[in-house]
N, CA, C and O atoms as CSV, one atom per row, in Angstrom:
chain,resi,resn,atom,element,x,y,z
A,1,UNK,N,N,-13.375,-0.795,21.819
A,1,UNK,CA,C,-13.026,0.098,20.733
A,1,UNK,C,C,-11.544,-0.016,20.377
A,1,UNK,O,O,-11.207,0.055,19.195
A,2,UNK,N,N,-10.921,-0.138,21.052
A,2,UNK,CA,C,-9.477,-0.167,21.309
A,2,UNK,C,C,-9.002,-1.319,20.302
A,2,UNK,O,O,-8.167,-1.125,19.418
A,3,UNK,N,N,-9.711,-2.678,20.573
A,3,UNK,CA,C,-9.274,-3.969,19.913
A,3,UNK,C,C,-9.463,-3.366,18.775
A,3,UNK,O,O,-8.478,-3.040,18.113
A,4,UNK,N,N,-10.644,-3.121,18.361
A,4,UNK,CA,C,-11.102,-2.991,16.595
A,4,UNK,C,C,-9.901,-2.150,16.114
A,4,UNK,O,O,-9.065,-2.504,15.282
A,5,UNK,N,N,-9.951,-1.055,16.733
A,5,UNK,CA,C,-8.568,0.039,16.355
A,5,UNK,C,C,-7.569,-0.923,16.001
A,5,UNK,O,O,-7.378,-1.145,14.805
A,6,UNK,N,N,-6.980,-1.458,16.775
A,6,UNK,CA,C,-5.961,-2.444,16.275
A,6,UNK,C,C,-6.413,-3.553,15.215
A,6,UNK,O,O,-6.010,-3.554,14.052
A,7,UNK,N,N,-7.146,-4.336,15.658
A,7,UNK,CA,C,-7.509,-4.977,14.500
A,7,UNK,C,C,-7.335,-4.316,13.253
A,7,UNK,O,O,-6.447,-4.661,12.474
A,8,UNK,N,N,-8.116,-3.398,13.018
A,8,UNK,CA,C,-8.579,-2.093,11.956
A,8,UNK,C,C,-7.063,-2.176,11.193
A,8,UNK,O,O,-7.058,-2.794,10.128
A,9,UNK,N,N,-6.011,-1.703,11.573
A,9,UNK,CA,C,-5.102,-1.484,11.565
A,9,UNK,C,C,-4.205,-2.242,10.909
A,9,UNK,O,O,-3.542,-1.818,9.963
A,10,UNK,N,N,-4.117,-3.655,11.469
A,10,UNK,CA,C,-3.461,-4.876,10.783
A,10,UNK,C,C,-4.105,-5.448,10.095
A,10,UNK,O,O,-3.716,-6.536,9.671
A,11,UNK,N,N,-5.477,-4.861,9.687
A,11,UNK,CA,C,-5.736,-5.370,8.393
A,11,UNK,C,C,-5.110,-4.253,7.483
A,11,UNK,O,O,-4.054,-4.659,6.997
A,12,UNK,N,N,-5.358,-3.253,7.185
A,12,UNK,CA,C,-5.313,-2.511,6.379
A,12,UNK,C,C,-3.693,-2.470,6.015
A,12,UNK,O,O,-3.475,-2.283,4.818
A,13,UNK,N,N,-2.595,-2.608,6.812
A,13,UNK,CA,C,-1.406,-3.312,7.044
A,13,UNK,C,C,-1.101,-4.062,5.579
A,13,UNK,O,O,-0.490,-3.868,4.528
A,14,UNK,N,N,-1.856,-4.943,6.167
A,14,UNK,CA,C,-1.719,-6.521,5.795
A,14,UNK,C,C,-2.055,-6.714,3.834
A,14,UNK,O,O,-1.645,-7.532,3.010
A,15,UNK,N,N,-3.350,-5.025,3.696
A,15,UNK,CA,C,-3.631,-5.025,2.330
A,15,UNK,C,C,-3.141,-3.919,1.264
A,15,UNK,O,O,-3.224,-3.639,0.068
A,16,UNK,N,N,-2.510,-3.419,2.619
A,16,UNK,CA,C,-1.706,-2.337,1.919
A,16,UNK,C,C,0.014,-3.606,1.523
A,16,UNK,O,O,0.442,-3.908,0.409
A,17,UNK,N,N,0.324,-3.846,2.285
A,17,UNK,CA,C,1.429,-4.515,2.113
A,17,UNK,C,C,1.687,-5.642,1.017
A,17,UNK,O,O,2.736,-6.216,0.725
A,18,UNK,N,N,0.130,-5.809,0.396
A,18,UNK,CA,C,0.346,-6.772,-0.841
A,18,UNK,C,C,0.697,-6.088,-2.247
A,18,UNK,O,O,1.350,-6.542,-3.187
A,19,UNK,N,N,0.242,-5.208,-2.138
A,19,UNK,CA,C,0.806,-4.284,-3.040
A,19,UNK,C,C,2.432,-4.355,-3.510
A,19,UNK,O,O,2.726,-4.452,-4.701
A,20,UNK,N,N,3.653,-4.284,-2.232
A,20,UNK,CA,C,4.251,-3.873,-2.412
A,20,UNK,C,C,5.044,-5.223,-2.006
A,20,UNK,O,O,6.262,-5.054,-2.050
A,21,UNK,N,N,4.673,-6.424,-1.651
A,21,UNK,CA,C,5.428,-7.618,-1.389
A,21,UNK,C,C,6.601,-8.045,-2.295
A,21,UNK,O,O,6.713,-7.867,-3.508
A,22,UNK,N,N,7.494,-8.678,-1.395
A,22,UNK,CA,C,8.458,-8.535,-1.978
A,22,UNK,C,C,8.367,-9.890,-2.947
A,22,UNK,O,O,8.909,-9.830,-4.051
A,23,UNK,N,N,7.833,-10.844,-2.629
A,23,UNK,CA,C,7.389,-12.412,-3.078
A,23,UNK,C,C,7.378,-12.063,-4.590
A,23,UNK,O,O,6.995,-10.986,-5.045
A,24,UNK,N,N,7.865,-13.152,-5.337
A,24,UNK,CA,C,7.930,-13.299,-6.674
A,24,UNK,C,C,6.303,-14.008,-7.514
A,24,UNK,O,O,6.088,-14.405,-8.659
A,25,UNK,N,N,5.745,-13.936,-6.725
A,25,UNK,CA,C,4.814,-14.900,-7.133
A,25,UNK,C,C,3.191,-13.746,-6.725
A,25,UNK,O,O,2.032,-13.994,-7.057
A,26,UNK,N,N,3.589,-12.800,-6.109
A,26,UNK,CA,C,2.495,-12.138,-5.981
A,26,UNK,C,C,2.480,-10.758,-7.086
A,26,UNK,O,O,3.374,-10.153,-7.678
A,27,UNK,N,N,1.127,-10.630,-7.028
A,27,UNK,CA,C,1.025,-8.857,-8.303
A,27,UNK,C,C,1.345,-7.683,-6.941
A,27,UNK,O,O,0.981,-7.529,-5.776
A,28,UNK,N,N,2.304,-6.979,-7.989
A,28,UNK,CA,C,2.763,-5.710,-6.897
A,28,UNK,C,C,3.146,-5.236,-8.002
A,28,UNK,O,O,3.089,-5.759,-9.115
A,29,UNK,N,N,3.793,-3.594,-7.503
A,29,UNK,CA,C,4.154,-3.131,-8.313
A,29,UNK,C,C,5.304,-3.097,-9.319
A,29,UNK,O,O,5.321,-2.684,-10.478
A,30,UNK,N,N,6.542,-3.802,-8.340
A,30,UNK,CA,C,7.378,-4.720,-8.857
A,30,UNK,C,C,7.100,-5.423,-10.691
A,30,UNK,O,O,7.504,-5.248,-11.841
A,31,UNK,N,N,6.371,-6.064,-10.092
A,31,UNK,CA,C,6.001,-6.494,-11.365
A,31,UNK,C,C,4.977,-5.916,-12.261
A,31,UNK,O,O,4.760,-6.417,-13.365
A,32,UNK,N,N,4.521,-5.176,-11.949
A,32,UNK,CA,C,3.889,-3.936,-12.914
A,32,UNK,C,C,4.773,-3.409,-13.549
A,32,UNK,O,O,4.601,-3.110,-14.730
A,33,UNK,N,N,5.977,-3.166,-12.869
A,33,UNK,CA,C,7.247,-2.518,-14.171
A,33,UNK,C,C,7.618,-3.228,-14.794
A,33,UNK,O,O,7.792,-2.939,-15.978
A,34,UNK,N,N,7.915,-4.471,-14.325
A,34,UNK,CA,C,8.702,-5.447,-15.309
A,34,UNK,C,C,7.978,-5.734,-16.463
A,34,UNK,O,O,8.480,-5.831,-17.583
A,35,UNK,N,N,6.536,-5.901,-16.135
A,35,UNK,CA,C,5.960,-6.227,-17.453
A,35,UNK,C,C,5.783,-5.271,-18.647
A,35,UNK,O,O,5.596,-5.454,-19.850
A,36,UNK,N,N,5.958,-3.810,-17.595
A,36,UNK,CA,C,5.624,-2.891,-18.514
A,36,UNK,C,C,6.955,-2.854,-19.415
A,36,UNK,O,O,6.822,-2.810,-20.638
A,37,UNK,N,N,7.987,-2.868,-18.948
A,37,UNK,CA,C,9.273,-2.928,-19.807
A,37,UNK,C,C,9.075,-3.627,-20.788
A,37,UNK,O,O,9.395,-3.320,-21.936
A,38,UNK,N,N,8.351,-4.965,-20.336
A,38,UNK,CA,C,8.596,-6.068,-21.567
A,38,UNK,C,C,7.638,-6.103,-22.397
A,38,UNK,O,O,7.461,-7.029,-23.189
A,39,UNK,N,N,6.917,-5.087,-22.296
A,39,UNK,CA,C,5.913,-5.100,-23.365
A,39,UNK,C,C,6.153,-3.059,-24.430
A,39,UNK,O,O,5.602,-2.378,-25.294
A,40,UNK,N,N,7.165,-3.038,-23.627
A,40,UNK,CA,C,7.838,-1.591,-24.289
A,40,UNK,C,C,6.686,-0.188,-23.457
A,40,UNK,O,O,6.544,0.997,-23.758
A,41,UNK,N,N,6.166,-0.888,-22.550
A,41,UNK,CA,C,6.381,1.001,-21.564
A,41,UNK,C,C,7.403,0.770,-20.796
A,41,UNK,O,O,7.101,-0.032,-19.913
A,42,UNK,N,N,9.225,1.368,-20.715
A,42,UNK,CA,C,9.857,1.534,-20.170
A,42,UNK,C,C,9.126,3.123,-19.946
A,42,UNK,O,O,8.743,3.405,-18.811
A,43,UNK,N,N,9.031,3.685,-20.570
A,43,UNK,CA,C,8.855,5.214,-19.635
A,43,UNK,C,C,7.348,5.255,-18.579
A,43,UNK,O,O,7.207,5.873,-17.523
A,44,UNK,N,N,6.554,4.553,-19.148
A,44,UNK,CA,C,5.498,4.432,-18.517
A,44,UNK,C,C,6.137,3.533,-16.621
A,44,UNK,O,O,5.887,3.723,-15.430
A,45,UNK,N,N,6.868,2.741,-17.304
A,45,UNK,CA,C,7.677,2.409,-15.828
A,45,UNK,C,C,8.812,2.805,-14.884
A,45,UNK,O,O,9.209,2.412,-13.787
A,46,UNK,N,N,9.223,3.889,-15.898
A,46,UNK,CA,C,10.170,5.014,-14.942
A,46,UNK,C,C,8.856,5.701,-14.391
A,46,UNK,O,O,8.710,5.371,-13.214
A,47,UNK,N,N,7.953,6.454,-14.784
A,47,UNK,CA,C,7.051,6.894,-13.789
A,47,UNK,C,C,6.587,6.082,-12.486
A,47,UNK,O,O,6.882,6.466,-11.355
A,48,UNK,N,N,5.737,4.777,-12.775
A,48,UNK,CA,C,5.677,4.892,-11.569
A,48,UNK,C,C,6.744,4.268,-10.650
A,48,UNK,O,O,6.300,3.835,-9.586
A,49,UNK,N,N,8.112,4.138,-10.867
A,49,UNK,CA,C,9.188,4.191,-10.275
A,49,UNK,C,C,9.196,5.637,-9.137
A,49,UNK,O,O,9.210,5.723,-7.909
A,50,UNK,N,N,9.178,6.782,-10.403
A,50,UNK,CA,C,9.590,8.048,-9.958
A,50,UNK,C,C,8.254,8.281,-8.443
A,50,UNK,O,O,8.316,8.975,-7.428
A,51,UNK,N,N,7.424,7.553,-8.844
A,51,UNK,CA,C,6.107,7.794,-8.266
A,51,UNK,C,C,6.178,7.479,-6.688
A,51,UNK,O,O,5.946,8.104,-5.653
A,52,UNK,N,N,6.646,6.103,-7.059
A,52,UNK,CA,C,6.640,5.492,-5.637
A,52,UNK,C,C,7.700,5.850,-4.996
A,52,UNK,O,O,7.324,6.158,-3.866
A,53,UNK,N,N,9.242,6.030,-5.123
A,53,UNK,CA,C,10.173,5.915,-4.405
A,53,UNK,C,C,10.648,6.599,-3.400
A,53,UNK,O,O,11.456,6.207,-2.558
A,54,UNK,N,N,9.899,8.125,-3.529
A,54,UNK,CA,C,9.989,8.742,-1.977
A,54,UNK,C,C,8.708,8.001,-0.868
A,54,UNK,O,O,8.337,8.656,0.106
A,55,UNK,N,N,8.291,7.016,-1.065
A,55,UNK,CA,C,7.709,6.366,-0.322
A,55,UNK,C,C,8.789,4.893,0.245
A,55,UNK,O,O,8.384,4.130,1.122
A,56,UNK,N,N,9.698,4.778,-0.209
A,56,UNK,CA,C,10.512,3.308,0.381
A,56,UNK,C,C,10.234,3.389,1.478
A,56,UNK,O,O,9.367,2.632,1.916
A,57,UNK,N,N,10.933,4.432,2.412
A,57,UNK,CA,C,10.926,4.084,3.921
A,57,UNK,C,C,9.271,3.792,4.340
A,57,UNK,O,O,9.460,2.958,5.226
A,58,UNK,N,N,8.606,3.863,4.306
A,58,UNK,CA,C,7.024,3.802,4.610
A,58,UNK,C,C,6.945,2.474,3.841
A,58,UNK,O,O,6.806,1.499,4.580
A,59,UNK,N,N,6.986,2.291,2.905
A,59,UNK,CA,C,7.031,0.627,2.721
A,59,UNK,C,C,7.729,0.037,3.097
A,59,UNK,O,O,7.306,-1.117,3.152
A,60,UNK,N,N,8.865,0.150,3.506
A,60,UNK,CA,C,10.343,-0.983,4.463
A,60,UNK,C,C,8.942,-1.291,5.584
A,60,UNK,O,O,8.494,-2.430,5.710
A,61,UNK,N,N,8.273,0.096,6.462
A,61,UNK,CA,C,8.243,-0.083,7.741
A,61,UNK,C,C,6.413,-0.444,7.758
A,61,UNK,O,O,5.794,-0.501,8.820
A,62,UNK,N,N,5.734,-0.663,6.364
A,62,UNK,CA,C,4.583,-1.580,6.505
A,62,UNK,C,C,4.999,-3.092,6.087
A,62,UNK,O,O,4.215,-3.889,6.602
A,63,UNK,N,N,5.868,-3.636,5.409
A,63,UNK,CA,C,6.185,-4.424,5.473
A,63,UNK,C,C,6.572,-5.084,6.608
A,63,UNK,O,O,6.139,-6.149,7.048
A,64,UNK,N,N,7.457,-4.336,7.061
A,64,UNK,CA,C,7.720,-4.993,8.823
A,64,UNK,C,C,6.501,-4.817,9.522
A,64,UNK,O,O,6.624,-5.764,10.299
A,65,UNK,N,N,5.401,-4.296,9.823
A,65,UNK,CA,C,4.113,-4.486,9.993
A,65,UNK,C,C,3.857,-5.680,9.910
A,65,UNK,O,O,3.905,-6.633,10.689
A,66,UNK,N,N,3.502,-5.492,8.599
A,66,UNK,CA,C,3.539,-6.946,8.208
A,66,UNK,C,C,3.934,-8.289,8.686
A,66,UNK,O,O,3.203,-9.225,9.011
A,67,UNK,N,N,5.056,-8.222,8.670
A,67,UNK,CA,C,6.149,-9.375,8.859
A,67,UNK,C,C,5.783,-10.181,10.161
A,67,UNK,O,O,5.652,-11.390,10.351
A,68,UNK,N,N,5.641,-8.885,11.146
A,68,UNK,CA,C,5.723,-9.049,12.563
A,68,UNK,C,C,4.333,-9.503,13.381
A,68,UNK,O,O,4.228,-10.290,14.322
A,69,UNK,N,N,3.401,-8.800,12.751
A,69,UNK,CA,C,1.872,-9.129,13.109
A,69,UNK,C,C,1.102,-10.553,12.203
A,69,UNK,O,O,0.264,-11.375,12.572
A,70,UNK,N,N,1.590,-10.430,11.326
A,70,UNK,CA,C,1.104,-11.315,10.609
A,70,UNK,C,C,1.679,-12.761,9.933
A,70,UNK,O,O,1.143,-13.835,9.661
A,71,UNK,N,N,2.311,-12.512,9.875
A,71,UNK,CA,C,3.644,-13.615,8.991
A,71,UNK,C,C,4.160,-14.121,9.510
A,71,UNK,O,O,4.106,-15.314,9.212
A,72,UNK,N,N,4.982,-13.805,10.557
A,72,UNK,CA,C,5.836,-14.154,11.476
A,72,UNK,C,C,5.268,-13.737,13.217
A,72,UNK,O,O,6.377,-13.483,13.686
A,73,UNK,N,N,5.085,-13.697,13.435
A,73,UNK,CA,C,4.089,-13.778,14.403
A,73,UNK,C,C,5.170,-13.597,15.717
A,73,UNK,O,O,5.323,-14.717,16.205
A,74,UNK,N,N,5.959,-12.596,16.447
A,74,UNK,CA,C,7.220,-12.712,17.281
A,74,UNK,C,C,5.850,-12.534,18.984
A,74,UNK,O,O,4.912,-11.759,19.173
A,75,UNK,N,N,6.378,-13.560,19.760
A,75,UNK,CA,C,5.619,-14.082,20.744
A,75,UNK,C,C,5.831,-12.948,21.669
A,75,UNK,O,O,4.825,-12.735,22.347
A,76,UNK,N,N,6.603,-12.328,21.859
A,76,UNK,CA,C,6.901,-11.072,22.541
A,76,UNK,C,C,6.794,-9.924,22.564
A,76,UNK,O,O,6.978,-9.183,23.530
A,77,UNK,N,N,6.373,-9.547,21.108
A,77,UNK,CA,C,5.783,-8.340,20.542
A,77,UNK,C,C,4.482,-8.523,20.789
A,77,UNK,O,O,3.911,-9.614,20.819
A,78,UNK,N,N,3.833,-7.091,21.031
A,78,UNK,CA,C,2.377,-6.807,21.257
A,78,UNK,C,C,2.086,-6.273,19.841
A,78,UNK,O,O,3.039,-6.199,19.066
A,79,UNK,N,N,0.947,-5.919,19.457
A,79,UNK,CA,C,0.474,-5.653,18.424
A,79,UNK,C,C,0.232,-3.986,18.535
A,79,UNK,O,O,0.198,-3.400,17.453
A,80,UNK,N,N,0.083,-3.275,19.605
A,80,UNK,CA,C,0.528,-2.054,20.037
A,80,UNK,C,C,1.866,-1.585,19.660
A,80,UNK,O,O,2.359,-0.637,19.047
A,81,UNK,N,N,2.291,-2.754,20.345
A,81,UNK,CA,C,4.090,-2.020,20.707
A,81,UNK,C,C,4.936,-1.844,19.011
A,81,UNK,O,O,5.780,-1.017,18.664
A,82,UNK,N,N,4.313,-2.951,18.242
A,82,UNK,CA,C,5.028,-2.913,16.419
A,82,UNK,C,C,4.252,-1.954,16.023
A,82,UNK,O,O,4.840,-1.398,15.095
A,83,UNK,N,N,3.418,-1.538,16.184
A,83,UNK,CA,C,2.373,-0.213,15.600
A,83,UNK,C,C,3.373,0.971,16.321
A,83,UNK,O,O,3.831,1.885,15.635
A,84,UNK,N,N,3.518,0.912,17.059
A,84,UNK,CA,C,4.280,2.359,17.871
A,84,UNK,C,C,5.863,2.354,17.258
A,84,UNK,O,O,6.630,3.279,16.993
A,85,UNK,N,N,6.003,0.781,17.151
A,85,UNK,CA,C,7.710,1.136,17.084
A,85,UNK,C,C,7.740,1.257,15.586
A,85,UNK,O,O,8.909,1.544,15.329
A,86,UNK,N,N,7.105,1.191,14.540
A,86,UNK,CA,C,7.217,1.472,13.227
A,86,UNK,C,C,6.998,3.110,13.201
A,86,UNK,O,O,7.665,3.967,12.622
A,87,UNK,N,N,5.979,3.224,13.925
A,87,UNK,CA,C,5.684,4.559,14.071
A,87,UNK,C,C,4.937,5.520,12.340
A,87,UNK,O,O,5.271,6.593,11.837
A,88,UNK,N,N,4.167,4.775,12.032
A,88,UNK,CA,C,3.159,4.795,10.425
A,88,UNK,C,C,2.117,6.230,10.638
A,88,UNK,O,O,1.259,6.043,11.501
A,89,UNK,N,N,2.099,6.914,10.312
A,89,UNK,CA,C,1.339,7.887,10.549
A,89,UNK,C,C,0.004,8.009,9.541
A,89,UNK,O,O,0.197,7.943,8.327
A,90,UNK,N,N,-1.093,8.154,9.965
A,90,UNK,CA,C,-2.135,7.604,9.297
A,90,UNK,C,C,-2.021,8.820,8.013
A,90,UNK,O,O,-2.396,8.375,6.929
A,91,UNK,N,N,-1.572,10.233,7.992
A,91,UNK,CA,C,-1.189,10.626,6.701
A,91,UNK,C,C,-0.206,10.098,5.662
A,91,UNK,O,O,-0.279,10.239,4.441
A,92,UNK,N,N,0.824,9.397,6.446
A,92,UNK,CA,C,1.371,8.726,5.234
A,92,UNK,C,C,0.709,8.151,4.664
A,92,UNK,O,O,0.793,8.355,3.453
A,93,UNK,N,N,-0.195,7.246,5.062
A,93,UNK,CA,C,-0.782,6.121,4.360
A,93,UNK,C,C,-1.456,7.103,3.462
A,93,UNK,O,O,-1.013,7.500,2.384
A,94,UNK,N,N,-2.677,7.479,4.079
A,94,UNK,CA,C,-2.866,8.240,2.556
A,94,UNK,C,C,-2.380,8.481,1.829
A,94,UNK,O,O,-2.737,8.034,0.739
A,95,UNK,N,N,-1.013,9.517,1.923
A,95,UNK,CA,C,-0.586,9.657,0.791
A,95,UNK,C,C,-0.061,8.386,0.258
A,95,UNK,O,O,-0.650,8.194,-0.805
A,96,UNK,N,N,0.759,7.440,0.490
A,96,UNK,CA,C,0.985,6.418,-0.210
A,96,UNK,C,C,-0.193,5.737,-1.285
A,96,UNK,O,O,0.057,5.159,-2.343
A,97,UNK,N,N,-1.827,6.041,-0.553
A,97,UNK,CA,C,-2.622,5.657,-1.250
A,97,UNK,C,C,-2.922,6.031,-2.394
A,97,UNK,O,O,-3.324,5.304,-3.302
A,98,UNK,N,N,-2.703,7.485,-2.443
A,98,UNK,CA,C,-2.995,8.544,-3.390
A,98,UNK,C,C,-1.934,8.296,-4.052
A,98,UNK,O,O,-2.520,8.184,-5.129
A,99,UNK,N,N,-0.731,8.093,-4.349
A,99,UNK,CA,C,-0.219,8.239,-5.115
A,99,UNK,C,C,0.006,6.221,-5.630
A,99,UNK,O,O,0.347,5.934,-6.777
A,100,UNK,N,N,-0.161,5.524,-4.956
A,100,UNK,CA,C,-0.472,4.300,-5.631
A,100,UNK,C,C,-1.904,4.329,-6.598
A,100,UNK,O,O,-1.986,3.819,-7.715
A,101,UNK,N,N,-2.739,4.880,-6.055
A,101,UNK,CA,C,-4.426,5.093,-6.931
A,101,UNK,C,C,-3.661,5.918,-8.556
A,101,UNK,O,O,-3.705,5.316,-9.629
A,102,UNK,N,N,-3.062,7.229,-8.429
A,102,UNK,CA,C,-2.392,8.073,-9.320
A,102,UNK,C,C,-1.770,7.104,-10.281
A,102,UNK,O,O,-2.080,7.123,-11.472
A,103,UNK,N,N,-1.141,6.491,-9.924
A,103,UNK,CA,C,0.160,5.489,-10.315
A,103,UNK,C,C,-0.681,4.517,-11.374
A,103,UNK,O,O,-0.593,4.533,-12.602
A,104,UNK,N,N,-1.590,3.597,-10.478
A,104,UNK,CA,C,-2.666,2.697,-11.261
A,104,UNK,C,C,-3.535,3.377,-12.054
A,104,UNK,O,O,-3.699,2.898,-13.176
A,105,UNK,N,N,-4.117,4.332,-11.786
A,105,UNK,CA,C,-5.025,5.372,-13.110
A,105,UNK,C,C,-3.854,5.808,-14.015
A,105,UNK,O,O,-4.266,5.646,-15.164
A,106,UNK,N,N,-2.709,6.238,-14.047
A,106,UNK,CA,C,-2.027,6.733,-15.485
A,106,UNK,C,C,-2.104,5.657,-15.932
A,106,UNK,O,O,-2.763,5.521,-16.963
A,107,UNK,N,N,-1.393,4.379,-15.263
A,107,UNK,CA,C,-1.237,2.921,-16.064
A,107,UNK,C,C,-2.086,2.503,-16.863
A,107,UNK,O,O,-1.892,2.056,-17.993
A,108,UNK,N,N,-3.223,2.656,-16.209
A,108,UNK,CA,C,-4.701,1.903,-16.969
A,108,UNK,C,C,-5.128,2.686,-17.621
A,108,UNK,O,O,-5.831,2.085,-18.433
A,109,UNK,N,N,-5.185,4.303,-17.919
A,109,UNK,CA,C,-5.716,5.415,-19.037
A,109,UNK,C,C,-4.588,5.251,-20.007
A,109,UNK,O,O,-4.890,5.495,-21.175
A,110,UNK,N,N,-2.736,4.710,-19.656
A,110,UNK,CA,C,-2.306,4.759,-20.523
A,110,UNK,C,C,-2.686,3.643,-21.592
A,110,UNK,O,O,-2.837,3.901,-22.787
A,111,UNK,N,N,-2.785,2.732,-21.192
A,111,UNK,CA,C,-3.028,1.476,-21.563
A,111,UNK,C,C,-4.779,0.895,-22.303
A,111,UNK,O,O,-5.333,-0.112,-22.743
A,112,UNK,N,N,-5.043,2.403,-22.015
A,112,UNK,CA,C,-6.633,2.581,-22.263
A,112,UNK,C,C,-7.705,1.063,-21.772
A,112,UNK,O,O,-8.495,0.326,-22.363
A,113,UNK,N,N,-7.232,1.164,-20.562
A,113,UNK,CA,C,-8.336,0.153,-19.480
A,113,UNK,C,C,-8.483,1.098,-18.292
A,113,UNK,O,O,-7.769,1.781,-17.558
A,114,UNK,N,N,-10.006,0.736,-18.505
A,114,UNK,CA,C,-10.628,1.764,-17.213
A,114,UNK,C,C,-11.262,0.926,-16.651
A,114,UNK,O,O,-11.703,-0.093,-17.181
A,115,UNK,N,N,-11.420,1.327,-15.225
A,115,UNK,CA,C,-11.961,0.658,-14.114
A,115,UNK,C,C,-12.800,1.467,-13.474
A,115,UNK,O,O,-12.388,2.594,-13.202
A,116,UNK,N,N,-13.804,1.182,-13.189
A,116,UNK,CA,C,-14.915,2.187,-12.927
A,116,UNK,C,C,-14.743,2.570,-10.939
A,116,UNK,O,O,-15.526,3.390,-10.461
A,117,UNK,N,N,-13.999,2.087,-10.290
A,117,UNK,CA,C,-13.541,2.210,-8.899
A,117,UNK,C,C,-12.382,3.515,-9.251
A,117,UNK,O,O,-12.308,4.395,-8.393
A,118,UNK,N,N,-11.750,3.605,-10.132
A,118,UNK,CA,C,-10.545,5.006,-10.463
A,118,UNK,C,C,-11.821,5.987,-10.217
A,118,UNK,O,O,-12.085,6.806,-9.337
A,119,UNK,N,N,-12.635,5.445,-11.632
A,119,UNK,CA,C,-13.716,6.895,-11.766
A,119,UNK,C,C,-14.300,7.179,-10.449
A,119,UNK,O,O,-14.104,8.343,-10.102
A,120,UNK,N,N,-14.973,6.449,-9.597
A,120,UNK,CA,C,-15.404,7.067,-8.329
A,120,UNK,C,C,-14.905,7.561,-7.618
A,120,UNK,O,O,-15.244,8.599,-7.050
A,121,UNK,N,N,-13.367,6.531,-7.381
A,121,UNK,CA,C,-12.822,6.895,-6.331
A,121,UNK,C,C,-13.582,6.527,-5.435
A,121,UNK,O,O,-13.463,7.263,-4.456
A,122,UNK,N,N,-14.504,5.526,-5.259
A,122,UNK,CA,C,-14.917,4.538,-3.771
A,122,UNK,C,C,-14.324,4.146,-3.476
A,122,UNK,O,O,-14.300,4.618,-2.340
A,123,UNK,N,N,-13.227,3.160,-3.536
A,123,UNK,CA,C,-12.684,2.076,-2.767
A,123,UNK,C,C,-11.380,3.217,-1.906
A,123,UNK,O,O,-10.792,2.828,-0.897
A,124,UNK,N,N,-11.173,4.319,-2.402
A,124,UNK,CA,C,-10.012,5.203,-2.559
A,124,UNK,C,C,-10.751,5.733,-1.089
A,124,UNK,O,O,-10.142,5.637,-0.024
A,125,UNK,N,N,-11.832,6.177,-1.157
A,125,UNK,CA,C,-12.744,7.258,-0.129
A,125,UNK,C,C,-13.124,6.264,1.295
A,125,UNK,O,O,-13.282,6.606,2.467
A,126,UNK,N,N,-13.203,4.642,0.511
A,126,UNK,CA,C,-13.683,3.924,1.763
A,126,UNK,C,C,-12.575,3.325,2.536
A,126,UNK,O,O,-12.933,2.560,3.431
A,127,UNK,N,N,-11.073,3.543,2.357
A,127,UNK,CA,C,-10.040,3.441,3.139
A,127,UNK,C,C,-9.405,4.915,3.817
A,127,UNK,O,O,-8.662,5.122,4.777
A,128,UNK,N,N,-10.069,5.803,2.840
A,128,UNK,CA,C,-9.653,7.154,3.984
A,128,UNK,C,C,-10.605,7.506,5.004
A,128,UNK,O,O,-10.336,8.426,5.777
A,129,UNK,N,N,-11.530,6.965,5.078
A,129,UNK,CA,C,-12.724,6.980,6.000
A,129,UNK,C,C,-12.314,6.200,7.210
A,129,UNK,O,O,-12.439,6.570,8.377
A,130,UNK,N,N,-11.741,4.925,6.725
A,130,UNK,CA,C,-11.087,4.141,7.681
A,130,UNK,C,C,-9.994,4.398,8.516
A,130,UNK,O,O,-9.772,4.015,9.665
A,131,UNK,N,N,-9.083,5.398,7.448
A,131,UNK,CA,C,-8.098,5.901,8.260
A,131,UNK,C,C,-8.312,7.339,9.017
A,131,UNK,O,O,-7.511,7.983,9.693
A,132,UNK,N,N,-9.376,7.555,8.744
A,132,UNK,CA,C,-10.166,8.926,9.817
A,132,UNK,C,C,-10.638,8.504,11.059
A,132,UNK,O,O,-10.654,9.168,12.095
A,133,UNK,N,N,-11.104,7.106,10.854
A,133,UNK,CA,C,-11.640,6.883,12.368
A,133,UNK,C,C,-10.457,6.661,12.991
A,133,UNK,O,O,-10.315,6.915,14.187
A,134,UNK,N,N,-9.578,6.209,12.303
A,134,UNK,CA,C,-8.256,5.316,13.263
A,134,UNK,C,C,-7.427,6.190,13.795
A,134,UNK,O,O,-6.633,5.850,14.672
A,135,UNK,N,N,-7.497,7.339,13.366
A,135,UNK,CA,C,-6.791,8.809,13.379
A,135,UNK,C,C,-7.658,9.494,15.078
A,135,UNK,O,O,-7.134,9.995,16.073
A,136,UNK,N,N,-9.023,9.226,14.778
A,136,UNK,CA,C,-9.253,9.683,15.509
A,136,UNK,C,C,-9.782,9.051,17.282
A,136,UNK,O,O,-10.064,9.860,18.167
C-alpha cells in the first residue's frame, strides 16, 4: 500500500507540474497569458495572474517534486524523504486545483469554448478522490 501511496503521489506531481513548467515549449499557464495579451485579453490575463499567485510557493515546491523524483533523479534522495522535505499538503493541492479548474472555466466561458469535463467537474472529482485516499 505504501509503494502505490508514493507512486500515487509522483504521478500526480509530475501532472500537476505540467501545468505550471517552466519550459518554453510546453502549454502552461505562462503561456496562457501571453497569448491572451496578444490576442487583447490583457485583463482576462491579469486575472488569472491574480488567480494563481498566492499559490507560487506551492508551485516552486511541486516543481522541485518534480525536478527531484522525476527529471533529475538525485541518487541519494528517497522518494519519501523529497515528499516530506517539500512538505505539500494534500489540501493545498486541492486548492491549487480548484482554483486552476476556476482559472480555465472563466478562460474558456470567456472565450465562449466549453468543455464538457468544466461542466461535470469529473476529471476535477477524480483527482480529489485521489487525493482522499492519499490523505488518508
Amino acid at each position: 500500500m505504501h509503494t502505490c501511496s508514493v507512486a500515487n503521489q509522483i504521478a500526480m506531481f509530475m501532472a500537476l507540474s505540467r501545468a505550471f513548467d517552466t519550459s518554453s515549449n510546453s502549454s502552461r499557464f505562462r503561456e496562457l497569458k501571453t497569448l491572451l495579451k496578444a490576442e487583447g485579453y490583457k485583463e482576462l490575463a491579469n486575472v488569472v495572474d491574480k488567480a494563481l499567485y498566492p499559490h507560487q510557493s506551492l508551485v516552486v515546491k511541486i516543481l522541485d517534486i518534480r525536478s527531484q523524483l522525476i527529471a533529475h533523479t538525485e541518487s541519494n534522495q528517497t522518494d519519501e524523504a523529497v515528499l516530506k522535505r517539500n512538505g505539500v499538503k494534500p489540501e493545498e493541492i486541492k486548492n491549487l486545483i480548484d482554483v486552476a479548474k476556476r482559472v480555465l472555466v472563466r478562460v474558456s466561458t470567456t472565450l465562449r469554448v466549453y468543455n464538457r469535463c468544466f461542466i461535470t467537474g469529473f476529471h476535477n472529482q477524480s483527482t480529489l478522490d485521489v487525493l482522499a485516499k492519499l490523505k488518508s
